[in-house]
mmCIF file of the protein (N, C-alpha, C, O) and its ligand, coordinates in Angstrom:
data_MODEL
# 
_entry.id   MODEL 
# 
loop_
_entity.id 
_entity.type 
_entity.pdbx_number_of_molecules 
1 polymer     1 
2 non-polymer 1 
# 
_entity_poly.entity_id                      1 
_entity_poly.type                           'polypeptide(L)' 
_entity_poly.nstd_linkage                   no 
_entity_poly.nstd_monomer                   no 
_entity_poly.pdbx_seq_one_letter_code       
;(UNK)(UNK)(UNK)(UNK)(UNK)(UNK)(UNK)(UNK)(UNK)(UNK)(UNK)(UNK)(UNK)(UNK)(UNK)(UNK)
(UNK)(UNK)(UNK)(UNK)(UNK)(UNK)(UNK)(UNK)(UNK)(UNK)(UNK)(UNK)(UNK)(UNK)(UNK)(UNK)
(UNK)(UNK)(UNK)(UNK)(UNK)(UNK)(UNK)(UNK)(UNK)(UNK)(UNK)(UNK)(UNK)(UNK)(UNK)(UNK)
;
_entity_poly.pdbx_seq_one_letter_code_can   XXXXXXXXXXXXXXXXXXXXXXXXXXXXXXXXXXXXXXXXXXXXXXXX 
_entity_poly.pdbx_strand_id                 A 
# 
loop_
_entity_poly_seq.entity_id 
_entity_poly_seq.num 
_entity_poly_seq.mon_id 
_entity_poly_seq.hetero 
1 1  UNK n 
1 2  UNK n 
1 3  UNK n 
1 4  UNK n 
1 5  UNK n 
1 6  UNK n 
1 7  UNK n 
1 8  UNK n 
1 9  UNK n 
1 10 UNK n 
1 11 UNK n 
1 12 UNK n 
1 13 UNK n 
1 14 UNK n 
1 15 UNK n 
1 16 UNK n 
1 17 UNK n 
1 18 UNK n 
1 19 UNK n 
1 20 UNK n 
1 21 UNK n 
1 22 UNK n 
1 23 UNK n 
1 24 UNK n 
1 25 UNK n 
1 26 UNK n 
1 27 UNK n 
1 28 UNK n 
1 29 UNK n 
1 30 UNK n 
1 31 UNK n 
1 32 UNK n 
1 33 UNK n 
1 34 UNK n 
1 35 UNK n 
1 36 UNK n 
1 37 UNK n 
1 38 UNK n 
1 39 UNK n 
1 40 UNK n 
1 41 UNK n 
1 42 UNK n 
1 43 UNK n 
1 44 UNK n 
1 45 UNK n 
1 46 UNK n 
1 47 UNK n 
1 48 UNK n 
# 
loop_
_struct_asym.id 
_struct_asym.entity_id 
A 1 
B 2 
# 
loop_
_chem_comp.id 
_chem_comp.type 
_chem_comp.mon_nstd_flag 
UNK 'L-peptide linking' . 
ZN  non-polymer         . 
# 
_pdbx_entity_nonpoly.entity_id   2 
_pdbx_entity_nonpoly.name        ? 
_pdbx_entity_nonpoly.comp_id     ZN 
# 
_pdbx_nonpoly_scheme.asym_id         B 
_pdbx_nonpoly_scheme.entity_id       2 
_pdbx_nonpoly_scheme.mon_id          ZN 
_pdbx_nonpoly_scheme.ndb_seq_num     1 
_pdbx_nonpoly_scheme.pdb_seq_num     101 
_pdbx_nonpoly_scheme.auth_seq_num    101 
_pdbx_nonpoly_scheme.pdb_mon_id      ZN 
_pdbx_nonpoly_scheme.auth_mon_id     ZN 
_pdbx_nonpoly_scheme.pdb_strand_id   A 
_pdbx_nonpoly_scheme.pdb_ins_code    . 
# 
loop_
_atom_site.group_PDB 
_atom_site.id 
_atom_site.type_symbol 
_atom_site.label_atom_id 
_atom_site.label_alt_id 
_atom_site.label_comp_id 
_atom_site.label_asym_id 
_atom_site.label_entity_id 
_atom_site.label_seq_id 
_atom_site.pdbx_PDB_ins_code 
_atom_site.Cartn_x 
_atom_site.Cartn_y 
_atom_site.Cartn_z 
_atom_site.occupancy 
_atom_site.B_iso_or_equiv 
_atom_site.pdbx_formal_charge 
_atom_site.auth_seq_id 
_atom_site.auth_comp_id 
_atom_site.auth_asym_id 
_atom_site.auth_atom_id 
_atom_site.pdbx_PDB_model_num 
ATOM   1   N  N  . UNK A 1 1  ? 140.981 109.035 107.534 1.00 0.00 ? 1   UNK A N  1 
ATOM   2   C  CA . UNK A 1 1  ? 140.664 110.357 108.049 1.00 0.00 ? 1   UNK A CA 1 
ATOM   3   C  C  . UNK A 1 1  ? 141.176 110.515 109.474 1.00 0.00 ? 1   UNK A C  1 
ATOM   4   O  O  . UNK A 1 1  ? 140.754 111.541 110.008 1.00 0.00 ? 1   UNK A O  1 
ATOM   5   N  N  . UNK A 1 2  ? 141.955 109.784 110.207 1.00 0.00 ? 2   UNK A N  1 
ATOM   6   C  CA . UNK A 1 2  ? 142.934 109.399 111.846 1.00 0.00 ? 2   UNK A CA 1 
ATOM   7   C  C  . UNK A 1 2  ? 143.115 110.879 111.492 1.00 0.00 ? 2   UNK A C  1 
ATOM   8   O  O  . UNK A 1 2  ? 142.626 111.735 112.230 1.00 0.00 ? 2   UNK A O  1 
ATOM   9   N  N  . UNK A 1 3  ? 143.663 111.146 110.609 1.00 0.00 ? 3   UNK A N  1 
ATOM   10  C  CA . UNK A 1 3  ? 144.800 112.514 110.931 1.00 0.00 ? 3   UNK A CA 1 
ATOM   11  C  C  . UNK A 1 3  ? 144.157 113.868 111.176 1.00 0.00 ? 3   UNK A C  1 
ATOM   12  O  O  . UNK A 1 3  ? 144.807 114.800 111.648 1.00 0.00 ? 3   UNK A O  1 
ATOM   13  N  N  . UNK A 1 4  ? 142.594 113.991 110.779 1.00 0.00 ? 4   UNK A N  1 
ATOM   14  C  CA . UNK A 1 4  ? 141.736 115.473 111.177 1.00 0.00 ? 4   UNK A CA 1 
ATOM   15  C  C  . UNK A 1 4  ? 141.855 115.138 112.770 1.00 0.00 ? 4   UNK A C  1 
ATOM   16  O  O  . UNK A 1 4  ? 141.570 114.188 113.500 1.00 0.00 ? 4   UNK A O  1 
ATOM   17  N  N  . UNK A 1 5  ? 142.369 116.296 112.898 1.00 0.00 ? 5   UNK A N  1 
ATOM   18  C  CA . UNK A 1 5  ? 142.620 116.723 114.384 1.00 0.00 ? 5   UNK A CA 1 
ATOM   19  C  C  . UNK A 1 5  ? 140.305 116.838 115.081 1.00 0.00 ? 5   UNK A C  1 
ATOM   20  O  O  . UNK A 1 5  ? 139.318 117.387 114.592 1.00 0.00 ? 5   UNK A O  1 
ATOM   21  N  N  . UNK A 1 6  ? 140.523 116.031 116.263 1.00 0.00 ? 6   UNK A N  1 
ATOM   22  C  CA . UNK A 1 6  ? 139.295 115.830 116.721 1.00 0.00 ? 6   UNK A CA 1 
ATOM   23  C  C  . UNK A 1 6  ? 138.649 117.487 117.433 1.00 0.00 ? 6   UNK A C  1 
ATOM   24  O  O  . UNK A 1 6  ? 139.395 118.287 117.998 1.00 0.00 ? 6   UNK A O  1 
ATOM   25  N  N  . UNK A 1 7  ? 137.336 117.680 117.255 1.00 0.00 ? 7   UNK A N  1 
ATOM   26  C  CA . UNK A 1 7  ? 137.006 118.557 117.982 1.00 0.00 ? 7   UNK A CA 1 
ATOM   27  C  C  . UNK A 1 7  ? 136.881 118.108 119.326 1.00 0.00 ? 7   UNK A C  1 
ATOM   28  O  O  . UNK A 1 7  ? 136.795 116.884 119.431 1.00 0.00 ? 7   UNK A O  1 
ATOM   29  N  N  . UNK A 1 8  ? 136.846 118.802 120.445 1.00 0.00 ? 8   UNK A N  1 
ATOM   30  C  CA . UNK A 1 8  ? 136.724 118.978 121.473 1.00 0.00 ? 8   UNK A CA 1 
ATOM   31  C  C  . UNK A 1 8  ? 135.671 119.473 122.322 1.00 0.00 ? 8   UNK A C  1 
ATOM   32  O  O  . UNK A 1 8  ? 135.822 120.438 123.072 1.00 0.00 ? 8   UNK A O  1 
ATOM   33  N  N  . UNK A 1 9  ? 134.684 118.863 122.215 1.00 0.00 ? 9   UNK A N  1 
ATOM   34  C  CA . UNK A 1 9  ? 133.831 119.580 123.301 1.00 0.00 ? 9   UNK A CA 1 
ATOM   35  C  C  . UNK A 1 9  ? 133.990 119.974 124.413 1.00 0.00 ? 9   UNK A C  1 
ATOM   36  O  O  . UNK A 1 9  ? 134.755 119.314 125.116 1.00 0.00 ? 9   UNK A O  1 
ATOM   37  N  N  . UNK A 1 10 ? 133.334 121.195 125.002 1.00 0.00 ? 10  UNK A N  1 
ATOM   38  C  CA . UNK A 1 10 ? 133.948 121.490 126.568 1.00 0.00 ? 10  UNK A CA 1 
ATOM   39  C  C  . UNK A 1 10 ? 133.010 120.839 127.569 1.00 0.00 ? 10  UNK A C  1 
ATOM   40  O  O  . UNK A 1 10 ? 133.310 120.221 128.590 1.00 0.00 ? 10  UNK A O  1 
ATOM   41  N  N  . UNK A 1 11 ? 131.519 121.171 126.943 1.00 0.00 ? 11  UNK A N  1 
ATOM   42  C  CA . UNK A 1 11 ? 130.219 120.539 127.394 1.00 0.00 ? 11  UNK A CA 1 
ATOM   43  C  C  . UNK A 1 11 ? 129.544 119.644 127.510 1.00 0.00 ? 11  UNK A C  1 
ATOM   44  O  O  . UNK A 1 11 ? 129.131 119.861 126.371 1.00 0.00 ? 11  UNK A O  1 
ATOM   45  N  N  . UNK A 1 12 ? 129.073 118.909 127.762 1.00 0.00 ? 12  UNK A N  1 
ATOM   46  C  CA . UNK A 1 12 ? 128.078 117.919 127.679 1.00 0.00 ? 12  UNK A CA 1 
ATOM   47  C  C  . UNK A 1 12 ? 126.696 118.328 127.090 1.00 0.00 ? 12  UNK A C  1 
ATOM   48  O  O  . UNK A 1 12 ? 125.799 118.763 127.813 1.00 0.00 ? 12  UNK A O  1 
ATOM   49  N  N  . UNK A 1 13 ? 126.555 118.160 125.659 1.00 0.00 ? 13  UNK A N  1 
ATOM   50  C  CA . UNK A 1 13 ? 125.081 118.486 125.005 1.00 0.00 ? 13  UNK A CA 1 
ATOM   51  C  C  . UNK A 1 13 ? 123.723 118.213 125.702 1.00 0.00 ? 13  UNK A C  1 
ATOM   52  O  O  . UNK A 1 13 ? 122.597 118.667 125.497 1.00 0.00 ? 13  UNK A O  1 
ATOM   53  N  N  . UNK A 1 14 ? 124.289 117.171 126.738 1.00 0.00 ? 14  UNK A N  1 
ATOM   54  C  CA . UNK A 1 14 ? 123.150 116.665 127.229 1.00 0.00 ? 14  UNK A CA 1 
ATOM   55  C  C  . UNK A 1 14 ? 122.986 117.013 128.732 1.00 0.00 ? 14  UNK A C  1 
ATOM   56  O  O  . UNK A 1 14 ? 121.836 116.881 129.150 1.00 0.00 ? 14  UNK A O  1 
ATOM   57  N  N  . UNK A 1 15 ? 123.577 117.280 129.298 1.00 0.00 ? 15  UNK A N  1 
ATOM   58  C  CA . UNK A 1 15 ? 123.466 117.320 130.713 1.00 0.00 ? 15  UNK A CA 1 
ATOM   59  C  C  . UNK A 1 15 ? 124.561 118.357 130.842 1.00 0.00 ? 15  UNK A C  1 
ATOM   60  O  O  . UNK A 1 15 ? 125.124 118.332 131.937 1.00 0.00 ? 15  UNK A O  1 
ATOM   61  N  N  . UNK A 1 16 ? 125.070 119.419 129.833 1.00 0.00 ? 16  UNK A N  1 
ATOM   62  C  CA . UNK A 1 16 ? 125.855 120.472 130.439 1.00 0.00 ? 16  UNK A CA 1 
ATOM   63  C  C  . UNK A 1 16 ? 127.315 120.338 130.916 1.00 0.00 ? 16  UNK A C  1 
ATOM   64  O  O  . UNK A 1 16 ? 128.265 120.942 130.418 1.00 0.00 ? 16  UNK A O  1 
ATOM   65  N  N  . UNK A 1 17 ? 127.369 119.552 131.846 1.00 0.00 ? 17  UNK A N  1 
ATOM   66  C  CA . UNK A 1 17 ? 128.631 119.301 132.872 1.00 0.00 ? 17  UNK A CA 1 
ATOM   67  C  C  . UNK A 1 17 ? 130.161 119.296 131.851 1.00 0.00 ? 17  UNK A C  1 
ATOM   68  O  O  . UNK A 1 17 ? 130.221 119.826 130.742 1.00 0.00 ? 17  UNK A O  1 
ATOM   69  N  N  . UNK A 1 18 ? 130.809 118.890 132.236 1.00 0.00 ? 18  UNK A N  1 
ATOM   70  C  CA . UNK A 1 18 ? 132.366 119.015 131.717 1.00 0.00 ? 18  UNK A CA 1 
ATOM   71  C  C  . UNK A 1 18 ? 132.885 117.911 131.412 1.00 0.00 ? 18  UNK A C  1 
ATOM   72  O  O  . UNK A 1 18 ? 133.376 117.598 130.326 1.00 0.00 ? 18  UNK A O  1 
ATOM   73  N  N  . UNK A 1 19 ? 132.777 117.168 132.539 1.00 0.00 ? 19  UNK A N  1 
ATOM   74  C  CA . UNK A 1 19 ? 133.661 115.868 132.528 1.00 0.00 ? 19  UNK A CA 1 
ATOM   75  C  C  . UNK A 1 19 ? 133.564 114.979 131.351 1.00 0.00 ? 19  UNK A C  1 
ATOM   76  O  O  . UNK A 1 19 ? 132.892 113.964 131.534 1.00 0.00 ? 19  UNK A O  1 
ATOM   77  N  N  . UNK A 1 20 ? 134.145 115.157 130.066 1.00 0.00 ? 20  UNK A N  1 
ATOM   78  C  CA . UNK A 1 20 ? 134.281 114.317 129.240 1.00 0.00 ? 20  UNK A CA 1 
ATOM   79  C  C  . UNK A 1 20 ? 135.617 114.068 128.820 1.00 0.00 ? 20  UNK A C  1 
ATOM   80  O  O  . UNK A 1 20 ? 136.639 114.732 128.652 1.00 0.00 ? 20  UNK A O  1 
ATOM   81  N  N  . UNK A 1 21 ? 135.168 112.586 128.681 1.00 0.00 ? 21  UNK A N  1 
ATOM   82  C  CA . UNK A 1 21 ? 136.779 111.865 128.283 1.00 0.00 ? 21  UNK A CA 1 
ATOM   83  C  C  . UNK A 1 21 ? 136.139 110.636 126.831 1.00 0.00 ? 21  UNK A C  1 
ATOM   84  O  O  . UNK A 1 21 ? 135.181 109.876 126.684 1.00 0.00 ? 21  UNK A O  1 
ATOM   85  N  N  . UNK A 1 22 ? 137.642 111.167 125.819 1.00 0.00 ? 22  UNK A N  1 
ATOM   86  C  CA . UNK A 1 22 ? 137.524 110.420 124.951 1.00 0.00 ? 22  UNK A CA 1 
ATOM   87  C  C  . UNK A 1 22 ? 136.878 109.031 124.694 1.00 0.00 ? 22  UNK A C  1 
ATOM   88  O  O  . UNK A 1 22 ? 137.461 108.118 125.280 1.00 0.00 ? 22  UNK A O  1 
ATOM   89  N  N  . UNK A 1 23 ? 135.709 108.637 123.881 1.00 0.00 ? 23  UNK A N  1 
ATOM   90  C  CA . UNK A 1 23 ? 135.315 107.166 124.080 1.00 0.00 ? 23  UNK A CA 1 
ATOM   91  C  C  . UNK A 1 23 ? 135.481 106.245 123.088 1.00 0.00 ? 23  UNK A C  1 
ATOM   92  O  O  . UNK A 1 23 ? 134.917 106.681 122.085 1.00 0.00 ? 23  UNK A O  1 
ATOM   93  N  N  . UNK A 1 24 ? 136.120 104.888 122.822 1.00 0.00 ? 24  UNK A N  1 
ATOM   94  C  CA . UNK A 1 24 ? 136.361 104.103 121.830 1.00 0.00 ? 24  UNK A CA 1 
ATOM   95  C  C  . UNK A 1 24 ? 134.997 103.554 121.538 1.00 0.00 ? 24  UNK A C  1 
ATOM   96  O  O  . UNK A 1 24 ? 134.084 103.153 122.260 1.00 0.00 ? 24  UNK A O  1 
ATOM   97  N  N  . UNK A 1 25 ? 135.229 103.715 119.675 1.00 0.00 ? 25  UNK A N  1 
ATOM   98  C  CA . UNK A 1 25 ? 136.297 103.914 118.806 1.00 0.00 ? 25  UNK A CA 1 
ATOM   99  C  C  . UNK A 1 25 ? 136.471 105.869 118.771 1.00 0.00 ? 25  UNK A C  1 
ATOM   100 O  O  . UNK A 1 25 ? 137.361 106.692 118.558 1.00 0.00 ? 25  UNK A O  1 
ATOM   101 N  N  . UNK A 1 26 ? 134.883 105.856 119.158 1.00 0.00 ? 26  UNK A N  1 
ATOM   102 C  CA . UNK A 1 26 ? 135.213 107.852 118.160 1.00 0.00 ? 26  UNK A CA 1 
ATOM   103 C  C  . UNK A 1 26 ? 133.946 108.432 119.524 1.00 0.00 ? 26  UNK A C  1 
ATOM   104 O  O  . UNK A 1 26 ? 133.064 107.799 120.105 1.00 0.00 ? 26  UNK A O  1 
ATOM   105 N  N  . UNK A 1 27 ? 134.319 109.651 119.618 1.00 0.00 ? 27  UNK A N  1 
ATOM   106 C  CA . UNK A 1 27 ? 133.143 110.325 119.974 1.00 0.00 ? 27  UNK A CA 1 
ATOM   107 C  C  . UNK A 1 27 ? 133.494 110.850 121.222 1.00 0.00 ? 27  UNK A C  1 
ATOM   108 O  O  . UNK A 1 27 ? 134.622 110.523 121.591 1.00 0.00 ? 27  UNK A O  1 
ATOM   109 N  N  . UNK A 1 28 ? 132.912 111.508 121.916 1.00 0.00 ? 28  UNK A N  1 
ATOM   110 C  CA . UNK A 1 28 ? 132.995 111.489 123.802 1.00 0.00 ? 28  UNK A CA 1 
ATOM   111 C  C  . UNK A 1 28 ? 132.334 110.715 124.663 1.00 0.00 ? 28  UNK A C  1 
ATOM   112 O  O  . UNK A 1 28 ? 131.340 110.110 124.262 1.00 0.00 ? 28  UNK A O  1 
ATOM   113 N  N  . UNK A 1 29 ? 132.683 110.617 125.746 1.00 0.00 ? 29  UNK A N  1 
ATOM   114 C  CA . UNK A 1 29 ? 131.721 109.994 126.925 1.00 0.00 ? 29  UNK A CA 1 
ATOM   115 C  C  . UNK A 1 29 ? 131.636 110.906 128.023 1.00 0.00 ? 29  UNK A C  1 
ATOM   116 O  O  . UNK A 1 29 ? 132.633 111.494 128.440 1.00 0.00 ? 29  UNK A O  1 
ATOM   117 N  N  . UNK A 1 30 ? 130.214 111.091 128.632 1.00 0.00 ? 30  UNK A N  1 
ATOM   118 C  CA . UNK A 1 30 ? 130.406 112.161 129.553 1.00 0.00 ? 30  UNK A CA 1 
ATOM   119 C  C  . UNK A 1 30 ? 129.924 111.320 130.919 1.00 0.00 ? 30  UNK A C  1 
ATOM   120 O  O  . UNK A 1 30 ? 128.800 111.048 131.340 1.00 0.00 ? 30  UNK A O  1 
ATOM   121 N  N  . UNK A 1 31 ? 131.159 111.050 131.385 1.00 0.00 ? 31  UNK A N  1 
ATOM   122 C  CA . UNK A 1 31 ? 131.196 110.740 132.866 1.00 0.00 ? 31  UNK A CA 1 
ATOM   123 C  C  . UNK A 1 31 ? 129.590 110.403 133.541 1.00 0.00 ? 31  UNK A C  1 
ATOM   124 O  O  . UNK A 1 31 ? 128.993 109.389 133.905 1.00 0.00 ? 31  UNK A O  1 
ATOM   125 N  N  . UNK A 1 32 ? 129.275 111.964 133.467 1.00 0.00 ? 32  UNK A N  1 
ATOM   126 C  CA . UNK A 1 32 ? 128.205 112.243 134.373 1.00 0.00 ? 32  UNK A CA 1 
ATOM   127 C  C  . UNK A 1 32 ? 126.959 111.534 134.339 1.00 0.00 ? 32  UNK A C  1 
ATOM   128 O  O  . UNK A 1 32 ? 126.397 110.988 135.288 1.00 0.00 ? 32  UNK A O  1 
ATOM   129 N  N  . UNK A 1 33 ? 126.475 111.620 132.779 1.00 0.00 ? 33  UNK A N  1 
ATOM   130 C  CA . UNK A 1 33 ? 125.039 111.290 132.324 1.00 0.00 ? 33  UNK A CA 1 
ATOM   131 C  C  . UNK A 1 33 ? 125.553 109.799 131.760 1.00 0.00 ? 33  UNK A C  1 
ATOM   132 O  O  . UNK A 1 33 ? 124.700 108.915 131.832 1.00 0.00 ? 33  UNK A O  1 
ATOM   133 N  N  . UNK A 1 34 ? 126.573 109.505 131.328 1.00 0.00 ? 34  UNK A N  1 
ATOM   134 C  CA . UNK A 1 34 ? 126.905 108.046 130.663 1.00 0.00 ? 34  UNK A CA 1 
ATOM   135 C  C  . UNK A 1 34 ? 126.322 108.172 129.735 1.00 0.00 ? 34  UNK A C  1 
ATOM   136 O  O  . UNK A 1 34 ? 125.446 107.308 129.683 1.00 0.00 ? 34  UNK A O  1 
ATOM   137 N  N  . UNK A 1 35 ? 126.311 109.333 128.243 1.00 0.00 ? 35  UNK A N  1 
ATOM   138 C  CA . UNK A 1 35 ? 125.916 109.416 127.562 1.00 0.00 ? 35  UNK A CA 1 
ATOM   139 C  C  . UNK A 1 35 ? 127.469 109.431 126.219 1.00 0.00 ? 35  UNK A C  1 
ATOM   140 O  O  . UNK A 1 35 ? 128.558 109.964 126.434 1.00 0.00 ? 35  UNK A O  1 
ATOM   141 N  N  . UNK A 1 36 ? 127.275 109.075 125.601 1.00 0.00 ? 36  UNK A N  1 
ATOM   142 C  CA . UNK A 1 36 ? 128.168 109.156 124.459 1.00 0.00 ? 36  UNK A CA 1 
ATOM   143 C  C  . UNK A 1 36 ? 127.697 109.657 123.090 1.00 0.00 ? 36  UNK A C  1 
ATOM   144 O  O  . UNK A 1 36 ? 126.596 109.323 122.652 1.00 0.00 ? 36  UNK A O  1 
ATOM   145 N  N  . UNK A 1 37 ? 128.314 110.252 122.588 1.00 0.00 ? 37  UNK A N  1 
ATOM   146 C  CA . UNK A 1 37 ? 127.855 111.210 121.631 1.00 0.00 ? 37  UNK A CA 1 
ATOM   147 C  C  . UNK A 1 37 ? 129.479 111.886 120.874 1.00 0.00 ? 37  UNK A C  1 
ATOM   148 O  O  . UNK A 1 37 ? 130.537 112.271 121.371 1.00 0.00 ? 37  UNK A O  1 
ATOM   149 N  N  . UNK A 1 38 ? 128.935 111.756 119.397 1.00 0.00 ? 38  UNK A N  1 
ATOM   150 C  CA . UNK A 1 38 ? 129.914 112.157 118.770 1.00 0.00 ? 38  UNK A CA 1 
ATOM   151 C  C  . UNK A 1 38 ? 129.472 113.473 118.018 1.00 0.00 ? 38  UNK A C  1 
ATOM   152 O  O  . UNK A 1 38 ? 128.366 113.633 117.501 1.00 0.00 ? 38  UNK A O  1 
ATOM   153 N  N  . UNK A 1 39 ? 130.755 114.615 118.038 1.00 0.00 ? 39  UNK A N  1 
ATOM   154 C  CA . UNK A 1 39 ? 130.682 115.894 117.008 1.00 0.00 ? 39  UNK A CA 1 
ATOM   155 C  C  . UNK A 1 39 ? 130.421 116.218 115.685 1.00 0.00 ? 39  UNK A C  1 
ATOM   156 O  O  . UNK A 1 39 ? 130.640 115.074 115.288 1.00 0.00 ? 39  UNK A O  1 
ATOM   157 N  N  . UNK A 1 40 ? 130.240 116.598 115.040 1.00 0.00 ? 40  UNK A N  1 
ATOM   158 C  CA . UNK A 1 40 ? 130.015 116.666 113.488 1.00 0.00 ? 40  UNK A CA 1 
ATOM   159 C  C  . UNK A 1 40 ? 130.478 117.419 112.912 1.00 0.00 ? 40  UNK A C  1 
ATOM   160 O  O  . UNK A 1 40 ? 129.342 117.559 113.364 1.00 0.00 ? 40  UNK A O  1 
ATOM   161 N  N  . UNK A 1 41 ? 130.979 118.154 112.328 1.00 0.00 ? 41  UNK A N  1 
ATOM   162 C  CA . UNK A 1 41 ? 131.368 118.910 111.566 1.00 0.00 ? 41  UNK A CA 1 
ATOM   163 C  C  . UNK A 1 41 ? 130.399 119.498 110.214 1.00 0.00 ? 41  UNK A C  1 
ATOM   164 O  O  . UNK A 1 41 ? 130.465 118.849 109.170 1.00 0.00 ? 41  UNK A O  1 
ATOM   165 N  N  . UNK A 1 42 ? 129.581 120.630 110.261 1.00 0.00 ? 42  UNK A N  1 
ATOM   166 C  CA . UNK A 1 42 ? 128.680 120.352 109.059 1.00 0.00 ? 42  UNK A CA 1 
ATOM   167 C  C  . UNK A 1 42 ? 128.963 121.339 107.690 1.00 0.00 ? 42  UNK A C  1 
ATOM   168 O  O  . UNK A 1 42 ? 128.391 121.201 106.609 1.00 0.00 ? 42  UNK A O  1 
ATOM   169 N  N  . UNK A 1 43 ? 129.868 122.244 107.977 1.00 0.00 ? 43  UNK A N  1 
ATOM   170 C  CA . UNK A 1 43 ? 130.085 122.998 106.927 1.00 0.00 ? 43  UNK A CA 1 
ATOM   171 C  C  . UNK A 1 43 ? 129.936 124.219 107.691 1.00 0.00 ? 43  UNK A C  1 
ATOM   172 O  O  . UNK A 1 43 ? 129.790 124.106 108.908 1.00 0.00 ? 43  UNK A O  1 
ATOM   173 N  N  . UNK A 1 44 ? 129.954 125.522 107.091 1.00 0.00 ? 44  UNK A N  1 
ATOM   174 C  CA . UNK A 1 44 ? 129.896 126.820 107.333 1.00 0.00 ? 44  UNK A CA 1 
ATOM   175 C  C  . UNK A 1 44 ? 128.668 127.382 106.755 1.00 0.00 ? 44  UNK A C  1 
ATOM   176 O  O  . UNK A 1 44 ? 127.973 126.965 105.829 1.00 0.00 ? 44  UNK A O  1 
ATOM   177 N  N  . UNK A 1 45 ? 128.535 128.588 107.625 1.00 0.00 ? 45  UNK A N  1 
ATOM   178 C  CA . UNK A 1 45 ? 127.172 129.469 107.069 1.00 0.00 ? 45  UNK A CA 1 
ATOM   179 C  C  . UNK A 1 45 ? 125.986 129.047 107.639 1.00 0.00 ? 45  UNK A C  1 
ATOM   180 O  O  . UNK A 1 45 ? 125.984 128.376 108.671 1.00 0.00 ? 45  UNK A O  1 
ATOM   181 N  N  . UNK A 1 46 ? 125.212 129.301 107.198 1.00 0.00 ? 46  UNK A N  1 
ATOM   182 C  CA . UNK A 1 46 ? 123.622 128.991 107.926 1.00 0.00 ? 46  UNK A CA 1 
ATOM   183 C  C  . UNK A 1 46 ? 122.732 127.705 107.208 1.00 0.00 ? 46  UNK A C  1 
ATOM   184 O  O  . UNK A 1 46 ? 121.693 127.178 107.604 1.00 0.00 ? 46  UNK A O  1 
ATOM   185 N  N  . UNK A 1 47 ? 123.605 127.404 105.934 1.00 0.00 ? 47  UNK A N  1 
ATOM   186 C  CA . UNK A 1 47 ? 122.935 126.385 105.422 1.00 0.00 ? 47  UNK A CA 1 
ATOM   187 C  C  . UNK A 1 47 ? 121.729 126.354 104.495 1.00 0.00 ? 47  UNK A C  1 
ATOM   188 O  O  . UNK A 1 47 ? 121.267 127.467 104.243 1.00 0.00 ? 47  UNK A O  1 
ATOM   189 N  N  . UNK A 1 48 ? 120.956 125.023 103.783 1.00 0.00 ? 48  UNK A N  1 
ATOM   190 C  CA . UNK A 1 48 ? 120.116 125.576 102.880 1.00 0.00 ? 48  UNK A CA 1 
ATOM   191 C  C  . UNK A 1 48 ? 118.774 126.149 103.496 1.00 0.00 ? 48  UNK A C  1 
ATOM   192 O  O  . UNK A 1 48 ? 117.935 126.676 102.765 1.00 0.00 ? 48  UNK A O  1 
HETATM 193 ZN ZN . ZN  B 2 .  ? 126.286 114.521 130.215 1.00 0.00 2 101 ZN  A ZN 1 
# 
């Protein structure tokens, strides 16, 4: 699955701020809070 192009967060879920840079293996790291956290993708619509 390498080849799905990654989402991008602009935010930090947790502390707001910006500064995130890619973190190995998968996910973001946000500078600020030293929190790492990865995106999900869950489907469309509002769900069951
Ligand atoms: Zn943060």
């Amino acid at each position: 699955m390498s080849d799905t192009p990654r989402m991008q967060p602009f935010y930090c879920p947790y502390c707001g701020e910006q500064d995130l840079r890619p973190a190995d293996p998968a996910g973001f790291h946000c500078q600020v809070c030293d929190r790492r956290f990865e995106l999900t993708f869950l489907g469309l619509g509002e769900g069951a």
